[in-house]
VMD Tcl script that draws the C-alpha trace (Angstrom):
set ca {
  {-119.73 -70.96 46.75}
  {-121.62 -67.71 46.22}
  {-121.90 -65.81 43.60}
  {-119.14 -63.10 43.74}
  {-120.52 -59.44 44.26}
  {-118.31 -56.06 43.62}
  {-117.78 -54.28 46.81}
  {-118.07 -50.42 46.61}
  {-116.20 -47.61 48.09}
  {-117.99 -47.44 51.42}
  {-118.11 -45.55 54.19}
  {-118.02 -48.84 56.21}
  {-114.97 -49.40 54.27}
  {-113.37 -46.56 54.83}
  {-113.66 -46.51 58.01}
  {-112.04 -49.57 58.38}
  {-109.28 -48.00 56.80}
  {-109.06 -44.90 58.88}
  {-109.44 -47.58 62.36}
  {-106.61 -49.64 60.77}
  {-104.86 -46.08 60.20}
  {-104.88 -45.73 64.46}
  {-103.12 -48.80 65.43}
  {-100.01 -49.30 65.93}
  {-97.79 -50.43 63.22}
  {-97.58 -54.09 62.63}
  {-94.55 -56.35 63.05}
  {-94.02 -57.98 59.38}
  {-90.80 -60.86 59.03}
  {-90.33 -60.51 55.01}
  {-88.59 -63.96 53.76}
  {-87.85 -64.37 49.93}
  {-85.52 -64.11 47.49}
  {-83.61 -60.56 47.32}
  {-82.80 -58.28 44.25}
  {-81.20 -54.93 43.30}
  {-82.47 -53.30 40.50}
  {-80.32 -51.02 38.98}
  {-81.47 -47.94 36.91}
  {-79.67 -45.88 33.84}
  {-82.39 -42.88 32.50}
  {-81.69 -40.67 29.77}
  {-82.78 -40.32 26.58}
  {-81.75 -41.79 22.90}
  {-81.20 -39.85 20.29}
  {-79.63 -41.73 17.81}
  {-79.32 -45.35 16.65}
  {-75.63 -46.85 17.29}
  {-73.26 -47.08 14.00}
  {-71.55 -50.35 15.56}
  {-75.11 -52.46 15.62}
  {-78.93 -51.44 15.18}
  {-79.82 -50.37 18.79}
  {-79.84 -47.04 20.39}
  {-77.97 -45.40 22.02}
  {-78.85 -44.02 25.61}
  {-77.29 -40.85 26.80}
  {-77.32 -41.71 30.74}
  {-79.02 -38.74 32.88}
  {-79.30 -40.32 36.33}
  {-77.91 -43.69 37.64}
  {-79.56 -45.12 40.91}
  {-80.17 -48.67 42.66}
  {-83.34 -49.96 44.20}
  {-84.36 -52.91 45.77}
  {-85.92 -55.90 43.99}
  {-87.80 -58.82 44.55}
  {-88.48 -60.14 48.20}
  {-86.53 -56.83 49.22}
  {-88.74 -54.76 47.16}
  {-91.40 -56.22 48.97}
  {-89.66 -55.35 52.26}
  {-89.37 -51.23 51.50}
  {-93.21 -51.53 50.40}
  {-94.09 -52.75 53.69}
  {-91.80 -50.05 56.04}
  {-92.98 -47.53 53.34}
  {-96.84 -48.43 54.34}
  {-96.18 -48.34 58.40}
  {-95.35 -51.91 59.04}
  {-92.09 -52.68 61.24}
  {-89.92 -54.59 59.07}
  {-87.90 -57.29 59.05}
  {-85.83 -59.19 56.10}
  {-84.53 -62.46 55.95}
  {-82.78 -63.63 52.46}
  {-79.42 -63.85 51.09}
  {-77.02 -61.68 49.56}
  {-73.85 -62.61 47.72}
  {-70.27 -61.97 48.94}
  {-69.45 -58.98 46.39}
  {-69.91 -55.52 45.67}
  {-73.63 -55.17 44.98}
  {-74.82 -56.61 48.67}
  {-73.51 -53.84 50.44}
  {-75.70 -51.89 48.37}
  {-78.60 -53.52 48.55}
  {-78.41 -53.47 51.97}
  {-77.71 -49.29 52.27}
  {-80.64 -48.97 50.26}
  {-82.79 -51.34 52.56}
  {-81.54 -49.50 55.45}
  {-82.03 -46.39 54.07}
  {-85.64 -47.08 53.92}
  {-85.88 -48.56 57.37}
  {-85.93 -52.49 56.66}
  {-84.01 -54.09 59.31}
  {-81.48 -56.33 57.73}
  {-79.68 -57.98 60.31}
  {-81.24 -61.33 59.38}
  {-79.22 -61.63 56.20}
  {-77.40 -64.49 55.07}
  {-74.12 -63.77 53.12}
  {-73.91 -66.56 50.25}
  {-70.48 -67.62 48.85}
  {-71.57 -69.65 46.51}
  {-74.32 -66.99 44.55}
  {-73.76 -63.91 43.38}
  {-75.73 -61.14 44.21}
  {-79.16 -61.14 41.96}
  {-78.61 -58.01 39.86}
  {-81.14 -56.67 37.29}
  {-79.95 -53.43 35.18}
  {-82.22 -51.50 33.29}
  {-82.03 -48.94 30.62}
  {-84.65 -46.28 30.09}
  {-85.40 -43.87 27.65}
  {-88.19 -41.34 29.06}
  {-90.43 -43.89 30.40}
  {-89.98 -46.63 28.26}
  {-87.54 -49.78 29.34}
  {-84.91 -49.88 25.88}
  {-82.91 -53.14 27.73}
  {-82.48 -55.28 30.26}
  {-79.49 -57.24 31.34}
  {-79.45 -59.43 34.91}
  {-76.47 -61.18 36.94}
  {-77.81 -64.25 39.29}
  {-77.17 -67.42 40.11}
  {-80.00 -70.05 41.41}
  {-79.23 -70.33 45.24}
  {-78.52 -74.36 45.74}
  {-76.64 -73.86 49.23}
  {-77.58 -76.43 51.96}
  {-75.93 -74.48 54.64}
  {-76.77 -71.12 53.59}
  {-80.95 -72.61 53.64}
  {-80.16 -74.07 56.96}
  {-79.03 -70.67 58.39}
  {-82.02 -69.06 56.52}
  {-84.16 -71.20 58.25}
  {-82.43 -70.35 61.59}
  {-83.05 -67.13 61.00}
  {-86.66 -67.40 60.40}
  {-86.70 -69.02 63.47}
  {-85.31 -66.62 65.65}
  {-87.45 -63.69 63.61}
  {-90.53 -65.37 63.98}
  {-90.85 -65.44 67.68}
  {-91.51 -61.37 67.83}
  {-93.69 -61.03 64.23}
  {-97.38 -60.11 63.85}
  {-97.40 -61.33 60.30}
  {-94.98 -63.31 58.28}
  {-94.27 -62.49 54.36}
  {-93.14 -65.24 52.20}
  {-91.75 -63.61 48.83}
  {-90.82 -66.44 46.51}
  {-89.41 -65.46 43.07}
  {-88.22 -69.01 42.87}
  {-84.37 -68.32 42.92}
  {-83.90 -70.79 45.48}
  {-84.54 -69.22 48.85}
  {-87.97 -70.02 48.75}
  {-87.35 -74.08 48.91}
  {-89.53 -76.27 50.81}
  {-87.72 -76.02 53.85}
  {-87.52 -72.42 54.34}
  {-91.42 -72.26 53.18}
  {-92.02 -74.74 55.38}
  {-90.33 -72.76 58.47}
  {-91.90 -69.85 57.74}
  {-95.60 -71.52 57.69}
  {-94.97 -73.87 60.53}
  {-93.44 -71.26 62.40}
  {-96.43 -68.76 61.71}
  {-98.85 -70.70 62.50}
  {-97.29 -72.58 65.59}
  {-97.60 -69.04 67.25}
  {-101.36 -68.04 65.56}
  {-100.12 -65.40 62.86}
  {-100.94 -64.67 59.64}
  {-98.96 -65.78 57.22}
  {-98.62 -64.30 53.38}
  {-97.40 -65.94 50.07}
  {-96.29 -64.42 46.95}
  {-94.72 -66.95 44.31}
  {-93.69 -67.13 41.12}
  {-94.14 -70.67 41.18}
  {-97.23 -72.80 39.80}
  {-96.70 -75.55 42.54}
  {-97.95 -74.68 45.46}
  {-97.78 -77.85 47.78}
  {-95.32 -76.58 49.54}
  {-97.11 -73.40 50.66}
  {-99.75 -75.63 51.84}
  {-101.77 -74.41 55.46}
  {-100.46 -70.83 54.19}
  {-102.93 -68.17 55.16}
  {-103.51 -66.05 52.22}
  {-101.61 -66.66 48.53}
  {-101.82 -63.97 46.23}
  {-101.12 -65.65 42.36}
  {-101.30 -63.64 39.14}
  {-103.79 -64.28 36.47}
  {-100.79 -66.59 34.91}
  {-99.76 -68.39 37.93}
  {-103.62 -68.98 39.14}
  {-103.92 -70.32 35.52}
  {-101.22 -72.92 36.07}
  {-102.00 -73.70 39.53}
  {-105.69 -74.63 38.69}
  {-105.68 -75.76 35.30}
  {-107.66 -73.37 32.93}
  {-107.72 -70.57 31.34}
  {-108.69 -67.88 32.88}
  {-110.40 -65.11 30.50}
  {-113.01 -62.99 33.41}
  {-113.65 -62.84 37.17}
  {-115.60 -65.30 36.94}
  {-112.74 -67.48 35.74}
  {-110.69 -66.16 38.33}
  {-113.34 -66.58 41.45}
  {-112.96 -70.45 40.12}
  {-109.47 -70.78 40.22}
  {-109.33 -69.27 43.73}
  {-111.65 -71.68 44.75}
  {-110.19 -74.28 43.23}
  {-106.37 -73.08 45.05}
  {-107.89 -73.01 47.99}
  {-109.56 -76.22 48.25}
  {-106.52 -77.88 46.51}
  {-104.13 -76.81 49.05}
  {-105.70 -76.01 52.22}
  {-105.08 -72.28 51.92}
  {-107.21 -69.58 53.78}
  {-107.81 -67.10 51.65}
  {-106.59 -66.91 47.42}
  {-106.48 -63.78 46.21}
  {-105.87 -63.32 42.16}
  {-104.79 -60.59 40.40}
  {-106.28 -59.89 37.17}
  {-104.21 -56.57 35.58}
  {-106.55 -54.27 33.60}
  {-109.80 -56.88 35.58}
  {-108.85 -56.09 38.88}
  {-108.86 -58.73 41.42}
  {-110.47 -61.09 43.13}
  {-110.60 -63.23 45.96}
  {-111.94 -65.98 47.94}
  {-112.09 -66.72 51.92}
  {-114.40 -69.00 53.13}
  {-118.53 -68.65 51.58}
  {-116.96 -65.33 51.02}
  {-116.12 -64.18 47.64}
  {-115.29 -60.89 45.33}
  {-114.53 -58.60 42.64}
  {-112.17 -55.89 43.21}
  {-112.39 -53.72 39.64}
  {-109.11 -52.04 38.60}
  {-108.48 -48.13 39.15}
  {-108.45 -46.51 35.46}
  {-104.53 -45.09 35.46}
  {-102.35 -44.66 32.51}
  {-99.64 -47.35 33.03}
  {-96.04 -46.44 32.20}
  {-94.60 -49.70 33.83}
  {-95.97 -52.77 35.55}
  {-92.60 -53.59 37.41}
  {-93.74 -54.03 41.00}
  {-97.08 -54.04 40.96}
  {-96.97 -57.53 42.67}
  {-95.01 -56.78 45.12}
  {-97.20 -53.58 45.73}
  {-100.01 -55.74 46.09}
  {-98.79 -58.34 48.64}
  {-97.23 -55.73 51.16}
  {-100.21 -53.56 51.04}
  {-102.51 -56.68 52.15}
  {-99.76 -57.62 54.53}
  {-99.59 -54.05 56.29}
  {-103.52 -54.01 55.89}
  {-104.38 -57.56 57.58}
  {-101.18 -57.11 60.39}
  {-103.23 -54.14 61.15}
  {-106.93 -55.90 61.86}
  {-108.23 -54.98 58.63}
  {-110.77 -57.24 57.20}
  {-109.77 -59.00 53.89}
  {-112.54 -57.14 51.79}
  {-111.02 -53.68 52.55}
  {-107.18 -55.42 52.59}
  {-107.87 -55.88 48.75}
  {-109.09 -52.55 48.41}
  {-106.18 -51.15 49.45}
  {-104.03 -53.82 47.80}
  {-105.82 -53.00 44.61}
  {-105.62 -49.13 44.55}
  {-101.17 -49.81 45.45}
  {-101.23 -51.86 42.34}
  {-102.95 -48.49 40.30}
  {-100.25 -46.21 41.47}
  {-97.07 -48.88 41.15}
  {-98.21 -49.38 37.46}
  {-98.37 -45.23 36.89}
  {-94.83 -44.95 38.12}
  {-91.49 -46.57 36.32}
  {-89.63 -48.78 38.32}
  {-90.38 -50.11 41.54}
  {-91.45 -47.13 43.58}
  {-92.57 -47.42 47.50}
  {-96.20 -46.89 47.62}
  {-97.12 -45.06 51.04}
  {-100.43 -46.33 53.57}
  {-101.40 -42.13 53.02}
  {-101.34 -42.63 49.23}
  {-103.24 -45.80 49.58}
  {-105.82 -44.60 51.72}
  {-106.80 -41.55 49.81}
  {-107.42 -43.38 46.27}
  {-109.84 -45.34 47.99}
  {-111.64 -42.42 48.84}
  {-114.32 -40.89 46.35}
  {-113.81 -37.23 46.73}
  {-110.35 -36.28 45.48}
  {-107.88 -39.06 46.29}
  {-104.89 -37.52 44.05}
  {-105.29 -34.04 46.43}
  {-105.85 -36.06 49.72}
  {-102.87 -38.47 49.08}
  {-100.50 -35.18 49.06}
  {-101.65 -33.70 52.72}
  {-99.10 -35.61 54.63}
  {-98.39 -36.07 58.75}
  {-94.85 -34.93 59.39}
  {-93.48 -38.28 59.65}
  {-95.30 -39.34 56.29}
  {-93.60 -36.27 54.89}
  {-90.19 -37.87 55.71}
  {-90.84 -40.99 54.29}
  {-91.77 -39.46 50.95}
  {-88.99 -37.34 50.83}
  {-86.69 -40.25 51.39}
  {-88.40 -42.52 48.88}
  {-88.32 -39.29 46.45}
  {-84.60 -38.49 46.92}
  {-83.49 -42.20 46.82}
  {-85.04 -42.28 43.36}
  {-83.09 -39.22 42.55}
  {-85.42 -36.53 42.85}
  {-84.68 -32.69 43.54}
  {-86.92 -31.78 46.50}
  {-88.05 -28.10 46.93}
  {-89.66 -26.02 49.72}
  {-91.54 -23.42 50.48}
  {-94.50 -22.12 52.84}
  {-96.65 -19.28 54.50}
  {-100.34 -18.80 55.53}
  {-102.21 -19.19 52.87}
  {-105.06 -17.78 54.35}
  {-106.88 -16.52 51.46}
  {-105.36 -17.73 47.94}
  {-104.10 -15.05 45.33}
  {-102.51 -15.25 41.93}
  {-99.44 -13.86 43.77}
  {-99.47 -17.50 45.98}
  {-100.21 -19.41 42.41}
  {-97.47 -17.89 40.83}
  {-94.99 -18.38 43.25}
  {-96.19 -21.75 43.47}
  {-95.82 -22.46 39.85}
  {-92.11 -20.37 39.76}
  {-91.33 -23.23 42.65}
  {-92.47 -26.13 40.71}
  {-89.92 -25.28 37.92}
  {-87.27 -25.48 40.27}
  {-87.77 -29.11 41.54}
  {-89.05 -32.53 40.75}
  {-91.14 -32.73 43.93}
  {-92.65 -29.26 45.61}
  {-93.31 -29.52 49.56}
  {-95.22 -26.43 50.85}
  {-95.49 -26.31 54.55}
  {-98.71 -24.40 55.93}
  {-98.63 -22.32 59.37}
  {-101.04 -23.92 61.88}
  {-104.26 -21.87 62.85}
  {-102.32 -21.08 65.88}
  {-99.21 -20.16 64.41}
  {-101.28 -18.05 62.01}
  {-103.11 -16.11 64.84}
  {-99.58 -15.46 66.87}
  {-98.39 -14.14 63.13}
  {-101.40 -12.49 62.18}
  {-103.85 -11.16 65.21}
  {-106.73 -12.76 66.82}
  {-108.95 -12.38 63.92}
  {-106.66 -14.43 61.55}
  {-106.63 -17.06 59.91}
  {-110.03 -16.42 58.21}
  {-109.68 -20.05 56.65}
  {-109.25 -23.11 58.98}
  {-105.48 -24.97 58.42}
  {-107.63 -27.77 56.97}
  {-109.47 -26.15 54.43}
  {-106.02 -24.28 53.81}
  {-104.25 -27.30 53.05}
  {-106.58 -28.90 51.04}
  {-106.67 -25.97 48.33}
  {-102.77 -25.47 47.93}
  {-103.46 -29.73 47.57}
  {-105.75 -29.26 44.79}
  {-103.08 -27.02 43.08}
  {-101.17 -29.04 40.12}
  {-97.80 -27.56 41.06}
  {-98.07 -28.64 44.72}
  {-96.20 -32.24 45.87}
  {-96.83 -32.44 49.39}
  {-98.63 -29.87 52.13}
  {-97.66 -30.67 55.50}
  {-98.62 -28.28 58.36}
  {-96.27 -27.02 61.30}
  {-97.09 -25.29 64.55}
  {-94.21 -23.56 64.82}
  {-93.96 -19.73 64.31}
  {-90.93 -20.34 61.28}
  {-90.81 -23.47 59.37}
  {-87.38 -24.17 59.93}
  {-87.88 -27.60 61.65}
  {-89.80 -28.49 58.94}
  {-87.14 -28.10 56.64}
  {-84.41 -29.60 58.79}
  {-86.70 -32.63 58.41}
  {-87.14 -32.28 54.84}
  {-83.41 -31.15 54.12}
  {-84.78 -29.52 50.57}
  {-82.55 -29.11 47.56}
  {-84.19 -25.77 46.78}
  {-85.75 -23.28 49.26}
  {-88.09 -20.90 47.69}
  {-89.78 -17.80 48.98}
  {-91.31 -14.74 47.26}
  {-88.92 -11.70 45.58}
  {-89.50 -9.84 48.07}
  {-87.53 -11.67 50.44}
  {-83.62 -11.35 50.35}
  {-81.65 -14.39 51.20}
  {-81.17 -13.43 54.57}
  {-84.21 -13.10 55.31}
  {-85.01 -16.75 53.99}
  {-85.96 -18.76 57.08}
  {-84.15 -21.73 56.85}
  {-81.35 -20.34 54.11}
  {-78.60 -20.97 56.00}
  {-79.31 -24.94 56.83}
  {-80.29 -25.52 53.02}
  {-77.09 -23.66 51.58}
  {-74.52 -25.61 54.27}
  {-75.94 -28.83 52.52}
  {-75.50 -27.86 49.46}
  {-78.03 -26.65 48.18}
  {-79.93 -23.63 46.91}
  {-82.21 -20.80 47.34}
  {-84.60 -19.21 44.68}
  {-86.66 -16.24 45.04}
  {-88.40 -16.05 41.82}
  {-90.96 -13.15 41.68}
  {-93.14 -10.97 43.74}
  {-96.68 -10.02 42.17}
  {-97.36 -6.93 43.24}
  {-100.50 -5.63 44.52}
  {-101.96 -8.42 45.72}
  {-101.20 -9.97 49.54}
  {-104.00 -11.63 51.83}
  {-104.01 -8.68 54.54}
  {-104.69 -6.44 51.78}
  {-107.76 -7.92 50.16}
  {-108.92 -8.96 53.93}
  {-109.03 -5.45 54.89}
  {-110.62 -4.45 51.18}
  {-113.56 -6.52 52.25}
  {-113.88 -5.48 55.46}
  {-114.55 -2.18 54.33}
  {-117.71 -2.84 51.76}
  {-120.66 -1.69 53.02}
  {-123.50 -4.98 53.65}
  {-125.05 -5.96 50.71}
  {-128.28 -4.90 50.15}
  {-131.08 -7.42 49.74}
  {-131.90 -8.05 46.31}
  {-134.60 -6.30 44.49}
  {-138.55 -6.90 45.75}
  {-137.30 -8.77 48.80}
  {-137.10 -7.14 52.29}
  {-134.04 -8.10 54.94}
  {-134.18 -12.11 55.79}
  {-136.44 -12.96 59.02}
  {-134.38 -13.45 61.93}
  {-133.87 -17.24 62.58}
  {-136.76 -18.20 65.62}
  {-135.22 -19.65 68.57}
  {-135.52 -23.49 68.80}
}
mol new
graphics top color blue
foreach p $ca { graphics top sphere $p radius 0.5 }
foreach p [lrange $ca 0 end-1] q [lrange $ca 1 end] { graphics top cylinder $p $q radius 0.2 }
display resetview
């Protein structure tokens, strides 16, 4: 094998990423084992007089899917098309793990209803962003019949996938036979097919195309410890060879990752983030390679991708959809936390789902932005107060020009949107052609609308669709003195500079 080399950021590799952007979104069949995870957030304040624990005053209460169906929102969240197959039990919590699926746009007619399992339930309690407890509800899925209409399912699924997804958290819908369906099936029709288990046997996964172990499971699977890359490169190797599997990759934590595919080998090196919670990052990891490899992507720049998912999952609590947008900028080198946020319209909605489904207020606002003053910046910041997550819509260049005269805007939408990006208080930018944002925020449906004081709520584009829903609108503060026109027209009227001191006026540029 040869020796395993670091790939860099390049611009070979990013373009691969931005040609993998332009096609069209992949067909993924998710199989696995399916969770909800259930959040209480507050914050503790005392200890409990009945027993030594704390005591969490509850904030916020929301669900969110776990396991293979965690997996599942990752991949719709990215662009794939997705579809689930798993069971759910015959009681309250499966209808709502299947709302929140569908809320996120995982098709979920493939589900099995189990009688004999409960619903797997995992409830945790969380104090700022540390996990206090932890309680779960499952039962190991032992069901002949309810496998034999899993593998049905897969089956029928199959026949229209680009890539299929095995999630295997080893509570029983992962058995042979439904691995088995879902490898045989995969490759019977030349498709890629994906493994994530929590299991150290791996015989059954055998012909799989790519398996994506932890440091742990790669560790029990070959046989060694495994302390560096090196170590992991090894055990990749050795998983590969062992089992007839394309492609191992292994994921290291804090080291990265690495991987092996053919004479080819690699070191992926981590993304320095401050970790609040590792829930997810797995599962971050195997849908980003999934959406990356169902769209042509080479495996090198798959793990890229796969690697920078697993930096924001861990910088977020909870499971938390990681979007192809968010991906693709931190594997850029200029600015990837400011290029993530400058979003397509449809990209915008998917945020704003993922954001509101995790209980988020969403706020809006917008304008020109031609030429940034403190008047902008402090509106800005006024806005960020208001909300958890600040969308500013921009005017196109067009829009600007109908709004402003011919000679406007001085500063292309591009260059627009990427300094409100670079701005702390600002979430999302997302440009509109339209002459009044109010599309834009029937898309968005914002908890707070925001404009300047010197706009009454009348005369609030958009007021009227924000207050029917519910919600409200703010108009913080006008600074006055400062507006763009004003300080364009204040330039306008300085005289030329004069050359500097022992130097006459520039030579006129010759003519090539």
């Amino acid at each position: 094998m040869p020796a395993a080399r670091t790939p860099d950021q390049s611009p070979a590799g990013r373009a691969a990423v931005s040609t993998a952007d332009e096609r069209a979104a992949p067909q993924i069949l998710v199989i696995g084992d399916l969770m909800l995870d259930r959040y209480f957030t507050g914050t503790v304040d005392r200890i409990s007089p009945e027993a030594p624990v704390p005591i969490l005053l509850v904030r916020q209460a929301f669900n969110r899917p776990g396991g293979a169906a965690n997996v599942a929102v990752n991949v719709a969240a990215m662009g794939g098309e997705t579809t689930l197959v798993g069971a759910i039990g015959a009681d309250d919590a499966g209808p709502e793990l299947r709302a929140v699926l569908e809320a996120d746009g995982v098709r979920c007619g493939s589900l099995v209803i189990a009688d004999s399992i409960p619903t797997t339930v995992k409830t945790r309690l969380i104090a700022g962003h540390n996990q206090i407890a932890r309680f779960d509800e499952e039962g190991f899925l032992d069901d002949a019949g309810v496998r034999a209409a899993l593998v049905e399912r897969i089956r029928s699924a199959v026949a229209t996938a680009d890539l299929v997804l095995l999630s295997d958290y080893c509570k029983g819908a992962g058995d042979e036979a439904v691995s088995r369906a879902a490898i045989d099936g995969a490759r019977a029709r030349g498709i890629p097919v994906i493994v994530d288990s929590k299991s150290h046997d791996y015989a059954k996964f055998r012909g799989a195309s790519v398996i994506t172990p932890n440091r742990n499971e790669a560790t029990a699977a070959a046989g060694f410890p495994i302390r560096t890359p090196e170590d992991g490169i090894r055990a990749a190797g050795i998983i590969r060879d062992r089992y007839e599997i394309g492609i191992v990759v292994v994921t290291l934590g804090e080291q990265g990752m690495v991987f092996v595919a053919g004479n080819e080998s690699a070191v992926i090196p981590t993304q320095a983030r401050q970790v609040y919670d590792v829930t997810g990052a797995g599962d971050s990891v195997v849908a980003a390679l999934s959406v990356a490899l169902g769209r042509g992507m080479p495996i090198r720049e798959a793990c890229l991708l796969a690697n920078a998912a697993a930096g924001l999952q861990v910088a977020r609590v909870g499971t938390s959809r990681i979007t192809w947008a968010e991906m693709a900028a931190a594997v850029e080198p200029q600015s990837p936390t400011s290029a993530a946020k400058i979003v397509s319209r449809t990209e915008l909605r998917r945020v704003v789902q993922a954001a509101r489904a995790e209980g988020k207020r969403i706020g809006f606002t917008n304008g020109c932005f031609d030429i940034l003053h403190r008047g902008h910046v402090a509106l800005l910041e006024a806005a960020a107060r208001e909300c958890d997550l600040l969308v500013v819509g921009v005017n196109s260049d067009a829009s600007v020009s109908r709004l402003k005269g011919p000679t406007r805007p001085l500063v292309p939408a591009a260059e627009r949107q990427a300094v409100l990006a670079g701005l702390a208080a600002v979430s999302l930018v997302c440009e509109f052609p339209e002459d009044t944002p109010l599309e834009l925020i029937q898309a968005v449906e914002p908890d707070v609308l925001v404009k300047g004081g010197d706009y009454t709520h009348e005369q609030v584009v958009g007021a009227d669709v924000v207050i029917a829903r519910g919600g409200r609108v703010v108009t913080p503060l006008f600074v006055p003195g400062v507006s763009t026109t004003a300080l364009v027209e204040r330039v306008r009227s300085l005289p030329d500079a004069a050359p500097p001191a022992g130097r006459g006026p520039s030579p006129a540029p010759s003519r090539p």
